[in-house]
matplotlib code that plots the C-alpha trace (Angstrom):
import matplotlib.pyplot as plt

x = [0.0, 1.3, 0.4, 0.7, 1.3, -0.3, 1.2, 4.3, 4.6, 3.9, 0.7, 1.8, 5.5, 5.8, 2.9, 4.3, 7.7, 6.5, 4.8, 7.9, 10.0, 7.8, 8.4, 5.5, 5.6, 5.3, 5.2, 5.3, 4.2, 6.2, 7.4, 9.8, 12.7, 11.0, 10.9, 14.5, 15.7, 14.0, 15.6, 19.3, 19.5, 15.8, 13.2, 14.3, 11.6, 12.7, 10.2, 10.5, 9.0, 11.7, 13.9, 14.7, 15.3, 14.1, 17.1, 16.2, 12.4, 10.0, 9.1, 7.9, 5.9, 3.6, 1.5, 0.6, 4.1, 3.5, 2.1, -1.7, -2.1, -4.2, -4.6, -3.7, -3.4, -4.6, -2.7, -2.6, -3.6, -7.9, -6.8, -5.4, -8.2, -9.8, -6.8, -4.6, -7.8, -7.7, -3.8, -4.5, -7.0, -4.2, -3.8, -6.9, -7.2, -7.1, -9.8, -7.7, -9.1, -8.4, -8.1, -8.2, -6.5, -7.1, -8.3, -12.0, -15.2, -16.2, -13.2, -15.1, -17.6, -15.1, -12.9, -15.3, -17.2, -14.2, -12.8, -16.5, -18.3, -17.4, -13.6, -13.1, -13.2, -12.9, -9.6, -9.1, -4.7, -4.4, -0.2, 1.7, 4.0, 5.6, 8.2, 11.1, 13.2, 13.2, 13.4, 12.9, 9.6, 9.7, 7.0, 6.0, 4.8, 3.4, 0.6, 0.6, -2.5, -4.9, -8.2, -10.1, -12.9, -15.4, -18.2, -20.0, -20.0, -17.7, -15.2, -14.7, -11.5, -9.4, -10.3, -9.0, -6.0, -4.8, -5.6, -2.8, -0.7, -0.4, -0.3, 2.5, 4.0, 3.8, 1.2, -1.5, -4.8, -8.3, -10.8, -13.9, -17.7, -18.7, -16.0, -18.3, -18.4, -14.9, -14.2, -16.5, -15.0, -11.7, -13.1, -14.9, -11.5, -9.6, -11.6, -11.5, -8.1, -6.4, -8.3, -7.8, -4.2, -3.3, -5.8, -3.8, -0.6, 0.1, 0.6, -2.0, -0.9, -1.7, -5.2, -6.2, -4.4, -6.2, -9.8, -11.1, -9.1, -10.3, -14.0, -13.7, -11.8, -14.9, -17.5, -16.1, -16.0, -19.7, -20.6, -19.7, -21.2, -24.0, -23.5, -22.6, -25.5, -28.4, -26.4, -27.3, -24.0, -24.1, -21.6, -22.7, -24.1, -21.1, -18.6, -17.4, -16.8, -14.6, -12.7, -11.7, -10.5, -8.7, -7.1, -5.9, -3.5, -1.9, 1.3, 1.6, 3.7, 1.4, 0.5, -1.6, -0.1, -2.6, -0.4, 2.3, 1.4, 0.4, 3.7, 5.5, 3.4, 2.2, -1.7, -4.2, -7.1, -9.3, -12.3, -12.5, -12.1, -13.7, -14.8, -17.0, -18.4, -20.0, -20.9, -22.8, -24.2, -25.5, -27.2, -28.8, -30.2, -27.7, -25.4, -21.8, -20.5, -17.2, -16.1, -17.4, -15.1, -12.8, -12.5, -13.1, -10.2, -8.0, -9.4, -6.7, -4.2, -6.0, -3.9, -0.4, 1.3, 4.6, 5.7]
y = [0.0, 3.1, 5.3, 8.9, 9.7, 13.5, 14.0, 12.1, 13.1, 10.5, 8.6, 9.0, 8.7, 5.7, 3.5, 5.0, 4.0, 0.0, 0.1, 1.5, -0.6, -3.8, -2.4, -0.4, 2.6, 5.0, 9.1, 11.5, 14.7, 16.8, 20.3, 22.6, 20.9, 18.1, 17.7, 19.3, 16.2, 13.6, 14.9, 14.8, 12.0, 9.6, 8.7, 7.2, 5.2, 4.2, 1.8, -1.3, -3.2, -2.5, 0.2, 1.2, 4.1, 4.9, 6.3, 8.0, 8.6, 10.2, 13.3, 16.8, 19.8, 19.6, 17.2, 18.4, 17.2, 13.6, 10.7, 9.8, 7.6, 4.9, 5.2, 8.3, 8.3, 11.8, 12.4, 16.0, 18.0, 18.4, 22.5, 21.3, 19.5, 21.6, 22.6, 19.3, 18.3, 20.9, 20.2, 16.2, 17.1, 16.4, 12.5, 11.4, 12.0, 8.8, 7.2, 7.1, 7.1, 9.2, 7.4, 9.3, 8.2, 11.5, 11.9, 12.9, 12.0, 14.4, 13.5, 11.8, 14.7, 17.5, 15.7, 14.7, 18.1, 18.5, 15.8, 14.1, 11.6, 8.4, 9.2, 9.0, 6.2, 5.7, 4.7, 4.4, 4.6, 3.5, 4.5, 6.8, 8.1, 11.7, 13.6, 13.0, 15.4, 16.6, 13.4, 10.9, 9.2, 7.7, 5.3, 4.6, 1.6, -1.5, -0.5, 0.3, -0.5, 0.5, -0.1, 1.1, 0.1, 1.7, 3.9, 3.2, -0.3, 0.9, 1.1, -2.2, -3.8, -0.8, -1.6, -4.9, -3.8, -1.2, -4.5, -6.7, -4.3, -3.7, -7.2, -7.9, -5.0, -6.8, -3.8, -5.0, -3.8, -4.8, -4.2, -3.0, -3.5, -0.2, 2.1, 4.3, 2.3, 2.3, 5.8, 6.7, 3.9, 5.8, 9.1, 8.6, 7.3, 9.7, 13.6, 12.2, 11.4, 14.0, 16.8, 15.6, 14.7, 18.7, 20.5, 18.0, 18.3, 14.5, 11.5, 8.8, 6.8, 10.0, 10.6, 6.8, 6.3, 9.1, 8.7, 12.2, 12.4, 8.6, 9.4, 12.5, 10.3, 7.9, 10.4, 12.2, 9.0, 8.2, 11.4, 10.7, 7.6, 9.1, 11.3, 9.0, 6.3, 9.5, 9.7, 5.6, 4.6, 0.9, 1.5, -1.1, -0.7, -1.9, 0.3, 2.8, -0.2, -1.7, 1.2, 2.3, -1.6, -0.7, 2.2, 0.2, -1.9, 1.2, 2.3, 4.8, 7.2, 7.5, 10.7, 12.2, 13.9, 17.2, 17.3, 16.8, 20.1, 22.3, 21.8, 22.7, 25.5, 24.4, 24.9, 21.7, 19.9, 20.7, 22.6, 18.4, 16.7, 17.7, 20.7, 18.9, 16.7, 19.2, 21.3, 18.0, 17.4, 21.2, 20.5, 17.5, 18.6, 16.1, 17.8, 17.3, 19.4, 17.7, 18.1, 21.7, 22.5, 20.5, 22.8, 25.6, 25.4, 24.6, 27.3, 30.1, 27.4, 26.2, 28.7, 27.4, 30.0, 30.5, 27.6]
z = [0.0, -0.6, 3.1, 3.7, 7.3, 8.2, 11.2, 12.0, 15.9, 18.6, 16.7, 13.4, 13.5, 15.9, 13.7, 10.1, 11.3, 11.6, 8.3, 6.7, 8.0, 7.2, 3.6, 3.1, 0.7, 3.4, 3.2, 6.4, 6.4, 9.4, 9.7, 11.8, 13.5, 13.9, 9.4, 9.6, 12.0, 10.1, 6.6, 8.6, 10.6, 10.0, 12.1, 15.7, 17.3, 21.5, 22.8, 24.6, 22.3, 20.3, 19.1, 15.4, 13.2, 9.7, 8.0, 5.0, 5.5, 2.7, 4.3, 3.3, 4.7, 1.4, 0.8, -2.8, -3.7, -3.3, -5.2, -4.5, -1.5, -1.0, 2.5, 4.7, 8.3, 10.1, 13.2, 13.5, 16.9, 16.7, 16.6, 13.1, 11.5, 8.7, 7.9, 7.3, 5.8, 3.0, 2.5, 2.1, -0.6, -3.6, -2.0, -2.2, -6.5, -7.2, -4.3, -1.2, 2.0, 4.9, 8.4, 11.6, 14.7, 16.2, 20.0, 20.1, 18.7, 16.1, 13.7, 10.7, 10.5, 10.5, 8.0, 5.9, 5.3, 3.5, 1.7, 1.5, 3.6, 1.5, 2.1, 5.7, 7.6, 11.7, 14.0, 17.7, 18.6, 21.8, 22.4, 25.1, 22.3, 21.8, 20.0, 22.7, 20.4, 16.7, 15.0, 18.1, 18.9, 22.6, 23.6, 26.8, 28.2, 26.0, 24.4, 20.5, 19.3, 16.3, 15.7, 12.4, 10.3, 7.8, 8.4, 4.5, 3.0, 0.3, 2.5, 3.6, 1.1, 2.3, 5.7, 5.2, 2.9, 6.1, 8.5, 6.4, 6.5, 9.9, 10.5, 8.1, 10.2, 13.6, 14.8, 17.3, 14.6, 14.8, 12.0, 13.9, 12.9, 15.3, 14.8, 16.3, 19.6, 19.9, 19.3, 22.4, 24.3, 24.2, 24.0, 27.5, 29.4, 27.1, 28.1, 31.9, 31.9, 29.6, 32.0, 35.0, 34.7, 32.6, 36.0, 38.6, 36.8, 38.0, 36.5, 36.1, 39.1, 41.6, 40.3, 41.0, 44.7, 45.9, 47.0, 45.6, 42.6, 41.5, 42.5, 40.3, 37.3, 37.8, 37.5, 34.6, 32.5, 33.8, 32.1, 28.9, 29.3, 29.9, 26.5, 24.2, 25.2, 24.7, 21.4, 20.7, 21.4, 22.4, 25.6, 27.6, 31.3, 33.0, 31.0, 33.5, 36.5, 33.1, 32.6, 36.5, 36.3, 32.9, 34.7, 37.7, 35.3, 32.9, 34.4, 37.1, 35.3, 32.5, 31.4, 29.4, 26.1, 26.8, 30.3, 28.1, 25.8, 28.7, 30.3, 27.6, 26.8, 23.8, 22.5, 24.4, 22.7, 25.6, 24.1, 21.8, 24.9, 27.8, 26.4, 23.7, 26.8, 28.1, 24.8, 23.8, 27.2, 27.6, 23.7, 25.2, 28.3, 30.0, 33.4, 32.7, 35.8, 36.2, 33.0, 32.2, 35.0, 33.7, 30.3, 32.6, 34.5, 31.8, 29.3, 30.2, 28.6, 25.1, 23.0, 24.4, 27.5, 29.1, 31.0]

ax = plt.figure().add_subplot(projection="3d")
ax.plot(x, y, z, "-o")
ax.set_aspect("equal")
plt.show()
């Protein structure tokens, strides 16, 4: 397949990085230092399920200088979306599908107002990857896993096309008959998690050993539950018990890459995550307290500050 990475920081680097190196025709899209490292020196990847580097990686800042792509994986911060959209416009001449692995819920519809409804697909990443440096993806912990799968029955054979190649690639993929479900099964740890840990400013293991901070984890997840079942969502009824006991076996160190951003006073994704909780709650009559003070508390920071 020939696959067009838009994106190549933690998500997109550390997954584009297997498939090239399984021999897959892969392209990244980067920019800054981060494009300027990967030109000089490849693509690093530091994980413990294996290190390796890319050496001379296919990589630009314009996407309208490549070849069409069959498949292109969308890994650029939610802030980003219309606009990496509109830039991956040139890939797609030929049929090529867009697949998101972008946090949130509200991925297919913003791409696809754009590029059209037929050509975007769904995809869960479930990875504690970031840029450790220009050039250097470090990945924490020993979870790398995709899951992806088509939102319009025409979409099916490139499902299964992505599927073999990640497979032949040694990635942990499933192809997934509710996309849909899966998104807001991530989605609802994801918003919890990413806004408790960036208001906190502690790691994962903090927020569950104490008694407040895990009730509060607990009920933020319960409310998007709560969101994403008005919205038909088959979450099932024991969901949220399932994901405290899914948090109770991540590592203690973990955090979230939003905390990651705000310490470096970079922009956050907060107004997608939590934010969009409680914008979708408030549209449906449904309270979402924790998390609209959740985004409340972290609004000062959404446009990046001094660290």
């Amino acid at each position: 397949m020939r696959i067009a990475i838009m994106g190549s920081g933690g998500v997109g680097g550390y997954f584009g990085a297997r498939l090239a190196q399984a021999g897959n025709d892969v392209a990244f899209i980067a920019r800054g230092r981060h494009l300027a490292a990967m030109r000089a020196n490849g693509l690093a990847i530091r994980s413990v399920l294996g290190d390796m580097t890319i050496p001379r990686p296919a990589v630009t800042d314009d996407p309208a200088g490549l070849a069409p792509a069959d498949i292109v994986l969308f890994a650029v911060k939610l802030w980003d979306t219309e606009g990496a959209a509109k830039a991956v416009l040139p890939l797609l001449a030929t049929g090529g599908v867009v697949v998101p692995f972008q946090n949130g819920v509200e991925s297919i519809e913003r791409i696809g107002a754009i590029v059209g409804a037929h050509r975007v697909m769904g995809g869960v990443a479930y990875i504690a990857a970031t840029i450790g440096e220009p050039g250097v993806i470090v990945h924490t912990g020993t979870m790398a896993r995709l899951r992806f799968g088509p939102v319009e029955p025409s979409q099916r054979k490139t499902a299964e096309a992505l599927l073999a190649s990640c497979q032949g690639a040694g990635i942990d993929a499933e192809l997934s008959n509710d996309i849909l479900r899966a998104l807001w099964e991530k989605f609802a740890f994801l918003s919890a998690f990413s806004g408790l840990t960036s208001v906190a400013r502690q790691p994962l293991g903090v927020l569950r050993d104490d008694p407040d901070l895990r009730a509060t984890l607990e009920a933020a997840i319960r409310e998007t539950w709560s969101v994403g079942r008005a919205k038909g969502v088959a979450l099932t009824d024991d969901f949220v018990t399932q994901q405290m006991k899914f948090t109770d076996g991540l590592p203690a160190q973990m955090k979230s890459s939003m905390l990651n951003d705000l310490e470096a006073g970079n922009r956050i994704e907060a107004p997608w995550l939590a934010g969009a909780v409680a914008r979708m709650g408030s549209a449906m009559g449904i309270a979402t307290p924790v998390n609209a003070t959740l985004f409340a508390a972290l609004k000062p920071y959404c446009a990046g500050a001094a660290r």
